[in-house]
TORKOL-4160 file (C-alpha; in steps of 0.2 Angstrom, whole numbers, padded with zeros to 4 digits, m for minus):
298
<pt num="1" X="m0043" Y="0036" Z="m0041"/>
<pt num="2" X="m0040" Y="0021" Z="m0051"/>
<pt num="3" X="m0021" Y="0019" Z="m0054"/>
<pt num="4" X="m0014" Y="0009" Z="m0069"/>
<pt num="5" X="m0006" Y="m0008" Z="m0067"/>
<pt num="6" X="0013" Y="m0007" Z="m0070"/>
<pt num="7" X="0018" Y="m0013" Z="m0086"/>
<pt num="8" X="0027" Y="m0029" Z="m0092"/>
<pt num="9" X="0038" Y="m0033" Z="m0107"/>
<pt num="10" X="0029" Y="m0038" Z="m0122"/>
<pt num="11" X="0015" Y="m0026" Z="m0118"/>
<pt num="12" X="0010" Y="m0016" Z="m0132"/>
<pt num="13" X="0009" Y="0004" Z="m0131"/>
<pt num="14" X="0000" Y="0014" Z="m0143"/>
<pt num="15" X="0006" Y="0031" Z="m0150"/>
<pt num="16" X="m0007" Y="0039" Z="m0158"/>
<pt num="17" X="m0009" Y="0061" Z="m0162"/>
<pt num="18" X="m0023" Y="0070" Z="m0154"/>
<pt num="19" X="m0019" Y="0086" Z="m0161"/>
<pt num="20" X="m0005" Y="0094" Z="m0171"/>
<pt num="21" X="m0002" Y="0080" Z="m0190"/>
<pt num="22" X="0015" Y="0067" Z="m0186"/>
<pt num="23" X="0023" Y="0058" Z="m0199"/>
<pt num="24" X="0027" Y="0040" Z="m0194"/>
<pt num="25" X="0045" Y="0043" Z="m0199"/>
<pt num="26" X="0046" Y="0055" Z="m0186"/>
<pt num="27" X="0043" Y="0042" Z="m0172"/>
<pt num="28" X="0056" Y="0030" Z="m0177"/>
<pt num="29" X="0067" Y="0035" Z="m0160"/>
<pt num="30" X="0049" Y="0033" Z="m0148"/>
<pt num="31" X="0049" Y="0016" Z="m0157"/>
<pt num="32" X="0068" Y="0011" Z="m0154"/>
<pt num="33" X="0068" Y="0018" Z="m0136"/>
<pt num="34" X="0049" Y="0006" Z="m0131"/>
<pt num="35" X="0058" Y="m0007" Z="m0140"/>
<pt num="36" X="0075" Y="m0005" Z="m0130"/>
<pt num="37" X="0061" Y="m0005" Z="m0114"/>
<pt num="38" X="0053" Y="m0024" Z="m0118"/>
<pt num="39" X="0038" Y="m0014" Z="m0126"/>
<pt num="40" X="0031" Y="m0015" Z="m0144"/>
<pt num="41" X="0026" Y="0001" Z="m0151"/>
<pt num="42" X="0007" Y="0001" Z="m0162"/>
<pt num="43" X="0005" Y="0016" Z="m0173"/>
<pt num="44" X="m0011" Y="0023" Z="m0174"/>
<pt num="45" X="m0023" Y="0028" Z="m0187"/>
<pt num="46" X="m0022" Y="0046" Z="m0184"/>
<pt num="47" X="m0002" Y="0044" Z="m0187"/>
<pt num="48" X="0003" Y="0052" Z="m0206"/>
<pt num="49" X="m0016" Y="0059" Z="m0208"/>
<pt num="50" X="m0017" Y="0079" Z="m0211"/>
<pt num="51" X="m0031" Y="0091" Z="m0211"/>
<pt num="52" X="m0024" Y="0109" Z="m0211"/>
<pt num="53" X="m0011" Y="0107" Z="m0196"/>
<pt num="54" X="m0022" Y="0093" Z="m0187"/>
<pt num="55" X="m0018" Y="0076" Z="m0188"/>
<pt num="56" X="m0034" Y="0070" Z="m0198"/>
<pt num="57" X="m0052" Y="0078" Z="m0193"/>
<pt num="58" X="m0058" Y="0079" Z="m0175"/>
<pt num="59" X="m0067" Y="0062" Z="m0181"/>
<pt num="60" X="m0054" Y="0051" Z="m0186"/>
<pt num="61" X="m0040" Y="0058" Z="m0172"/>
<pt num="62" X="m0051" Y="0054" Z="m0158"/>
<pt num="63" X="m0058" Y="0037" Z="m0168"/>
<pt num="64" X="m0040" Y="0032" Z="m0166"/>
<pt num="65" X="m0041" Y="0037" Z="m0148"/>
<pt num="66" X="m0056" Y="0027" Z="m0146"/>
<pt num="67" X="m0049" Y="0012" Z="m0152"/>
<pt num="68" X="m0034" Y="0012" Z="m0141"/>
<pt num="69" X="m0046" Y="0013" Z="m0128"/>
<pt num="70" X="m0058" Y="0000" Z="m0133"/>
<pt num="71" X="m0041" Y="m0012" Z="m0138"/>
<pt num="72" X="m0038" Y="m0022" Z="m0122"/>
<pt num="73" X="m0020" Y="m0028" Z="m0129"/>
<pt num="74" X="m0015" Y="m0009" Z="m0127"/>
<pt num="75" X="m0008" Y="m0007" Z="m0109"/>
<pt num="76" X="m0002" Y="0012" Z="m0112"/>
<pt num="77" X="m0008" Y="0027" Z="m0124"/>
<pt num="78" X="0009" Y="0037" Z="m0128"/>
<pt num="79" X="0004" Y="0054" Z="m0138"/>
<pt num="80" X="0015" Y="0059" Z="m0153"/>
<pt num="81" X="0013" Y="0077" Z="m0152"/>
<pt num="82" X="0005" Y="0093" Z="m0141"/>
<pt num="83" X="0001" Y="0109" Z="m0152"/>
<pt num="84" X="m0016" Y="0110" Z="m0151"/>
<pt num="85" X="m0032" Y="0101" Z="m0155"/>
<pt num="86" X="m0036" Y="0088" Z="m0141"/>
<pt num="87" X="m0050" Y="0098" Z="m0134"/>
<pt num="88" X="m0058" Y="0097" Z="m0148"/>
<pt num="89" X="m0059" Y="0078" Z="m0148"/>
<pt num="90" X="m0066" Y="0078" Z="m0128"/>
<pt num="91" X="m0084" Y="0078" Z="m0130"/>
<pt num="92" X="m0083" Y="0064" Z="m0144"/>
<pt num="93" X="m0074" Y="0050" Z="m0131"/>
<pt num="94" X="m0080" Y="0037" Z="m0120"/>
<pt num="95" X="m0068" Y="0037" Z="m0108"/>
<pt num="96" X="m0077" Y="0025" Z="m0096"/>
<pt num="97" X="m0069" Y="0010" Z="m0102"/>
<pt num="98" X="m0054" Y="0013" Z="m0094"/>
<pt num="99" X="m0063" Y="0010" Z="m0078"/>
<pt num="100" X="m0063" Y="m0008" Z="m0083"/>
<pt num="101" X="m0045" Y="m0009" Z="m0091"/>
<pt num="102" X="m0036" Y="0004" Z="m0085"/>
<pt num="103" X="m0021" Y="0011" Z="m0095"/>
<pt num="104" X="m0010" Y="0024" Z="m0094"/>
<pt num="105" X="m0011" Y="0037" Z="m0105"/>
<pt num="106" X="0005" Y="0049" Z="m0107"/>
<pt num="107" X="0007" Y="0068" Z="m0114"/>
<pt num="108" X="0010" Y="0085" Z="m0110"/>
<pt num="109" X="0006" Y="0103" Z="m0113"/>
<pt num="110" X="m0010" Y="0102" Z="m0125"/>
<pt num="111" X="m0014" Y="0083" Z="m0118"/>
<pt num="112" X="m0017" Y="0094" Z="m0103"/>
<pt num="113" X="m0036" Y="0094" Z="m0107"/>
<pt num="114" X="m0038" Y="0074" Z="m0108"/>
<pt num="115" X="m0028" Y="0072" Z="m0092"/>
<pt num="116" X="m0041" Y="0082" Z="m0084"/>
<pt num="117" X="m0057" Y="0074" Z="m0094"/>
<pt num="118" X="m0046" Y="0058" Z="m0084"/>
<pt num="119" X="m0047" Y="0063" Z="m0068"/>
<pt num="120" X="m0066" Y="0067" Z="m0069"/>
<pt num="121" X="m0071" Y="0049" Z="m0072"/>
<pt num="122" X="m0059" Y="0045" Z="m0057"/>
<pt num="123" X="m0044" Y="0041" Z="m0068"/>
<pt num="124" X="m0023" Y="0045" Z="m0065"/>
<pt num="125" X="m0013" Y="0048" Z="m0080"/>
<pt num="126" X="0005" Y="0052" Z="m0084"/>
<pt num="127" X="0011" Y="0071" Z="m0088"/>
<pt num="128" X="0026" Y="0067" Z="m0095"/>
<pt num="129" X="0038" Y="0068" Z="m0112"/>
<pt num="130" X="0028" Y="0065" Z="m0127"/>
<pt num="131" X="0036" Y="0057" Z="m0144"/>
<pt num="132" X="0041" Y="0071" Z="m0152"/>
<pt num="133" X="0059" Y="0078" Z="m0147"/>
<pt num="134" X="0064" Y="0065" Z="m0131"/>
<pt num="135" X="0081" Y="0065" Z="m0140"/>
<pt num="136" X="0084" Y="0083" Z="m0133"/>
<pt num="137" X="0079" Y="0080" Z="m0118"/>
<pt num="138" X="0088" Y="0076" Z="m0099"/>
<pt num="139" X="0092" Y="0056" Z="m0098"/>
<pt num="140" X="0082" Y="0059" Z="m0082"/>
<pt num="141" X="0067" Y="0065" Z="m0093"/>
<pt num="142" X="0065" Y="0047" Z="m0100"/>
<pt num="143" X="0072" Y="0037" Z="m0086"/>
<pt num="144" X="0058" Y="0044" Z="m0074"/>
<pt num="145" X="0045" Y="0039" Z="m0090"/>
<pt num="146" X="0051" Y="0022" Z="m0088"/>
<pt num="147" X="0049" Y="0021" Z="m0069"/>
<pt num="148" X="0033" Y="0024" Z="m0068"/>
<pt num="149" X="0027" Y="0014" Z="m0081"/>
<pt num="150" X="0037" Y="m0001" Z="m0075"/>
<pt num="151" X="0028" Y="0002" Z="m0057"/>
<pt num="152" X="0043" Y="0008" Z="m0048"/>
<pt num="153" X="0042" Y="0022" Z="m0035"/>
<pt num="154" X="0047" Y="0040" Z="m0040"/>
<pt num="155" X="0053" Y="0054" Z="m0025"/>
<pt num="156" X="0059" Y="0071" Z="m0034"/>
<pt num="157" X="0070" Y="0085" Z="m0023"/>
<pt num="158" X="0074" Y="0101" Z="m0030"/>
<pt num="159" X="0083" Y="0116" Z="m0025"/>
<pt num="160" X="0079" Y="0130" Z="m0016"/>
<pt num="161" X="0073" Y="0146" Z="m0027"/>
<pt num="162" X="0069" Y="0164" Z="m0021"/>
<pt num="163" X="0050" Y="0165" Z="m0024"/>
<pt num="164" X="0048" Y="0145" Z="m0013"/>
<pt num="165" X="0034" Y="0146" Z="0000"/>
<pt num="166" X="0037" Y="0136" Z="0013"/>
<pt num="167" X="0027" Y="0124" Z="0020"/>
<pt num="168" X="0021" Y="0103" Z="0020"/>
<pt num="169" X="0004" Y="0098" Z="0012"/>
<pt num="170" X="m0005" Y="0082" Z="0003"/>
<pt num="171" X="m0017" Y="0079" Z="m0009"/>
<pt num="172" X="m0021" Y="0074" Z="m0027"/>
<pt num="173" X="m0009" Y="0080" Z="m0040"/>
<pt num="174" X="m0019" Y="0089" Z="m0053"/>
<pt num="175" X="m0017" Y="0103" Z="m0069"/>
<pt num="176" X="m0003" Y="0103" Z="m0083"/>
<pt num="177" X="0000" Y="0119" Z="m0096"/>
<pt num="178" X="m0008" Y="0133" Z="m0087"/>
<pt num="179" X="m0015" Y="0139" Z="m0106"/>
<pt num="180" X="m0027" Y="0123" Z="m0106"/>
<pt num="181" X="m0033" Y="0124" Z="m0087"/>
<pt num="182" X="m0038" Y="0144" Z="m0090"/>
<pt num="183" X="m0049" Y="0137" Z="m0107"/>
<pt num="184" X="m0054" Y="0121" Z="m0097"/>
<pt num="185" X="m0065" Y="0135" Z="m0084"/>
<pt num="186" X="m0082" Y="0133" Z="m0083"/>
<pt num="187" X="m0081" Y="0119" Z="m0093"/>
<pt num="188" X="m0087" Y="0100" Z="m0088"/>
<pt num="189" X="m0067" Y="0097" Z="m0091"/>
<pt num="190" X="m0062" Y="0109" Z="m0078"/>
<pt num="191" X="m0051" Y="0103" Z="m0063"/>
<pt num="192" X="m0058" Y="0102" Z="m0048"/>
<pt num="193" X="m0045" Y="0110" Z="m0034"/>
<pt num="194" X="m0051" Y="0106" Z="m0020"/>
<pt num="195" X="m0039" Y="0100" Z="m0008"/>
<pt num="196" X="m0026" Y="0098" Z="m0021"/>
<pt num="197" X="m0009" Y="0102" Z="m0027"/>
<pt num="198" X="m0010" Y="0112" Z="m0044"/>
<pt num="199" X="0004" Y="0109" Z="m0057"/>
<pt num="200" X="0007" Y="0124" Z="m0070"/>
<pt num="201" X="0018" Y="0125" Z="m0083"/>
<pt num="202" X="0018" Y="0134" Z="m0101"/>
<pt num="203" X="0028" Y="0139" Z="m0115"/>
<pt num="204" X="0028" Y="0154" Z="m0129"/>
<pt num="205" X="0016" Y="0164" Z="m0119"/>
<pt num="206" X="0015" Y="0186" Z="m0117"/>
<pt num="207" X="0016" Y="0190" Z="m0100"/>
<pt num="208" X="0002" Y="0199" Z="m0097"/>
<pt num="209" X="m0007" Y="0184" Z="m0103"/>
<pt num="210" X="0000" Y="0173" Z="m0088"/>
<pt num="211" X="m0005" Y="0189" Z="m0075"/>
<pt num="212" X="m0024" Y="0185" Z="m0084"/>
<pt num="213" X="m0024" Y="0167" Z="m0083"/>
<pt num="214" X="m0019" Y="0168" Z="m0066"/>
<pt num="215" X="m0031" Y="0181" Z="m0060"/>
<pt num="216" X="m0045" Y="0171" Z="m0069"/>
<pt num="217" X="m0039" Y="0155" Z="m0056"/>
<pt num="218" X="m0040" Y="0168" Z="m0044"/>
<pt num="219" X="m0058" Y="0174" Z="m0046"/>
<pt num="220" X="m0063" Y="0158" Z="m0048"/>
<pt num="221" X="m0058" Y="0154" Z="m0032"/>
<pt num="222" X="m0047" Y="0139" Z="m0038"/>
<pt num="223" X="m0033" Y="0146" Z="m0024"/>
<pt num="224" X="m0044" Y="0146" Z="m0010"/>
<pt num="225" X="m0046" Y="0126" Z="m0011"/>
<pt num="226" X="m0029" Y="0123" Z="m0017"/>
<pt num="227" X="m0015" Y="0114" Z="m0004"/>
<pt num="228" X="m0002" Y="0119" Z="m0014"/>
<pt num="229" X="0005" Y="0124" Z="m0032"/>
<pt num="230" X="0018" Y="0119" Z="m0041"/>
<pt num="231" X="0028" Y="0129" Z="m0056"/>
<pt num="232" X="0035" Y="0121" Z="m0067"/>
<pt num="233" X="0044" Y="0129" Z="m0083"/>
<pt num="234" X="0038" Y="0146" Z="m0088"/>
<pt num="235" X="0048" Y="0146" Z="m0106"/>
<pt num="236" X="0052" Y="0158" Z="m0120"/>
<pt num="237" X="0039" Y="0171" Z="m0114"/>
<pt num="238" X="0036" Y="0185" Z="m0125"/>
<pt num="239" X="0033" Y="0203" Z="m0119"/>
<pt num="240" X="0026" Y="0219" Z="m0128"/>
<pt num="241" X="0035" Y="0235" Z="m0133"/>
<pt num="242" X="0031" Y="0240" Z="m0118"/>
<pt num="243" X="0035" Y="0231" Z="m0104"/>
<pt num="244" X="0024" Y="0220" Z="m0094"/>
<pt num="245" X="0037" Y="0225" Z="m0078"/>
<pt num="246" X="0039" Y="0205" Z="m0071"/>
<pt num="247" X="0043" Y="0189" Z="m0076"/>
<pt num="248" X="0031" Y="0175" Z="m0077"/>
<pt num="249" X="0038" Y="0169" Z="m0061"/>
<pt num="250" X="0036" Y="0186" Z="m0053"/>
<pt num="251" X="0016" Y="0187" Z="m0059"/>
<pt num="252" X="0013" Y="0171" Z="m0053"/>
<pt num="253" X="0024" Y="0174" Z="m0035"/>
<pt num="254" X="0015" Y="0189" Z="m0031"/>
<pt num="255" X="m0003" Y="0181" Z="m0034"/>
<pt num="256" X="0001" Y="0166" Z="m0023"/>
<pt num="257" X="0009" Y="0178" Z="m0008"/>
<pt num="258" X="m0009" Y="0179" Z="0001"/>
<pt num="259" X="m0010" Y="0160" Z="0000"/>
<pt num="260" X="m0007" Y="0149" Z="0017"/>
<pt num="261" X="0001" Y="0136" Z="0005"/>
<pt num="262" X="0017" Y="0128" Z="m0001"/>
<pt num="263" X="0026" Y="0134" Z="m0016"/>
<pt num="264" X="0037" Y="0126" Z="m0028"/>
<pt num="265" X="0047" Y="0135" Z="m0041"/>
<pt num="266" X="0059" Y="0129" Z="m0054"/>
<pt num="267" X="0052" Y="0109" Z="m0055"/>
<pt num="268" X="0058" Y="0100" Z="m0069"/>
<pt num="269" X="0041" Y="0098" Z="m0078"/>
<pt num="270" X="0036" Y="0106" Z="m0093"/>
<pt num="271" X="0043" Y="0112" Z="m0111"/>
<pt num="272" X="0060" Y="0111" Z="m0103"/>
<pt num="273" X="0076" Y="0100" Z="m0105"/>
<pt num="274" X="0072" Y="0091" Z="m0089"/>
<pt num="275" X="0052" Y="0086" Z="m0091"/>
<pt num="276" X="0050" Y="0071" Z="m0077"/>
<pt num="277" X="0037" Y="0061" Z="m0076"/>
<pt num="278" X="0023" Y="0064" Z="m0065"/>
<pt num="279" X="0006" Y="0055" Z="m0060"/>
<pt num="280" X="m0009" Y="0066" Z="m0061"/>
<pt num="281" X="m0026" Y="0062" Z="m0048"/>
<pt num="282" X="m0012" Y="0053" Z="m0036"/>
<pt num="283" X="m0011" Y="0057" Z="m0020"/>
<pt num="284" X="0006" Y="0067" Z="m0016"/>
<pt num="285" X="0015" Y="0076" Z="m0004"/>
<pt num="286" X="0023" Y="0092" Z="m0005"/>
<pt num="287" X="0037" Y="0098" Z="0009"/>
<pt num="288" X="0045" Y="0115" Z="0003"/>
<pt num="289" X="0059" Y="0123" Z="0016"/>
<pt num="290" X="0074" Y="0136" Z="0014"/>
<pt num="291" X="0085" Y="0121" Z="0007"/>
<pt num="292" X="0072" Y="0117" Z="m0006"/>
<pt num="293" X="0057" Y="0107" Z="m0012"/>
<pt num="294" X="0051" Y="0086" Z="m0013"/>
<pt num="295" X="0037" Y="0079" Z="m0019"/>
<pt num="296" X="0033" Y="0062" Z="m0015"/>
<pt num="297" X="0020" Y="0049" Z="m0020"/>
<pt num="298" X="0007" Y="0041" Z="m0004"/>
């Protein structure tokens, strides 16, 4: 997997919208806070363009996308906003320049399906905070953005939690919003699990539709390759007049129980006050034991 090269002050990071419209008034703080890093902040062409709730057409959000990629000046691609709409602009990129210049690219939840068009050409990328709504977030959040990018080594420990599984394992770090992976199946933008460690997190879902998604995993035989998994925040779920009878953590404890794997609950990842930076395709390993969970970088 090709890893992108650290950044340095005075390189230039692109914020750009791949699916939900952004005003640029609205990214004043992201362009404070790169500037307060040594970075300069270019606003795309896709920023303050609106097409129903998109930001601009499918044409001109991933023409914007293109050009960051094309732009050898541009050292990292920082997305405004998640919502929805980057799957929409996959099959109209040519990633394959990054293989040349690689840059990071950095978002969450609905960026979930570039990350994993990324790692299919053999790229890492950077789930972590988009522009949007840093403010609210832990000063960890950021902090663990910045260290990354700058090249600096990241180690996370978290405490124990009823449904951990314990167990050591290694290999690449790959999913994101657990909504996106699901509509990514049988795709040519599907992850690959094999011998990896899968990331899920997601947000404003009905129970019953996480027990789905997870049983879809299932029968595709995602777990069976898997190393380990990782759950990240399972937020504001909703539930019908009649229950659904568990919590998302429950649903997705009870599926995993068969598995001979490690299992990490309550990681700080995800549409959650504390939403760390953490570099997809990279090779990691992950030690869960009655004391708690870390996940360390090869």
């Amino acid at each position: 997997m090709h890893l992108p090269p650290a950044l340095q002050k005075g390189d230039q990071v692109a914020i750009i919208a791949t699916a939900r419209k952004v005003q640029r008034k609205e990214l004043e703080p992201a362009i404070k806070l790169l500037k307060s890093w040594g970075l300069e902040a270019v606003i795309g062409n896709s920023i303050g363009l609106e097409n129903h709730q998109f930001a601009g057409t499918d044409q001109e959000r991933a023409a914007d996308l293109q050009t960051q990629i094309n732009n050898p000046n541009i050292k990292a691609i920082w997305c405004a906003k998640g919502g929805y709409g980057s799957v929409r602009i996959l099959d109209l990129i040519d990633f394959t320049p990054l293989l040349k210049q690689p840059k990071w690219l950095i978002g969450y939840s609905d960026v979930t399906a570039i990350h994993s068009e990324l790692q299919k050409i053999g790229l890492c990328s950077l789930h972590a905070q988009m522009c949007l709504g840093f403010e609210d977030k832990t000063k960890e959040t950021m902090a663990s953005l910045k260290s990354v990018l700058f090249g600096e080594k990241i180690k996370y420990k978290t405490k124990g939690h009823d449904f951990n599984q314990q167990g050591k394992a290694a290999g690449r770090l790959v999913g994101g919003n657990l909504s996106m992976i699901y509509s990514l199946c049988g795709s040519p933008s599907a992850i690959n699990p094999d011998n990896a460690i899968l990331l899920i997190e997601d947000l404003d879902e009905y129970l019953y539709h996480i027990d789905r998604m997870m049983q879809n995993l299932k029968r595709n035989a995602y777990f069976d390759k898997l190393k380990g998994v990782i759950v990240g925040g399972m937020t504001d779920m909703n539930d019908n007049t009649i229950p659904f009878g568990k919590i998302a953590e429950e649903i997705i404890s009870e599926m995993l129980q068969t598995y001979d794997f490690p299992v990490l609950f309550n990681f700080p990842a995800g549409h959650i006050s504390d939403n760390r930076a953490l570099i997809l395709g990279h090779k990691v390993t992950l030690d869960v034991n009655k004391e708690g969970g870390q996940l360390s970088y090869k």
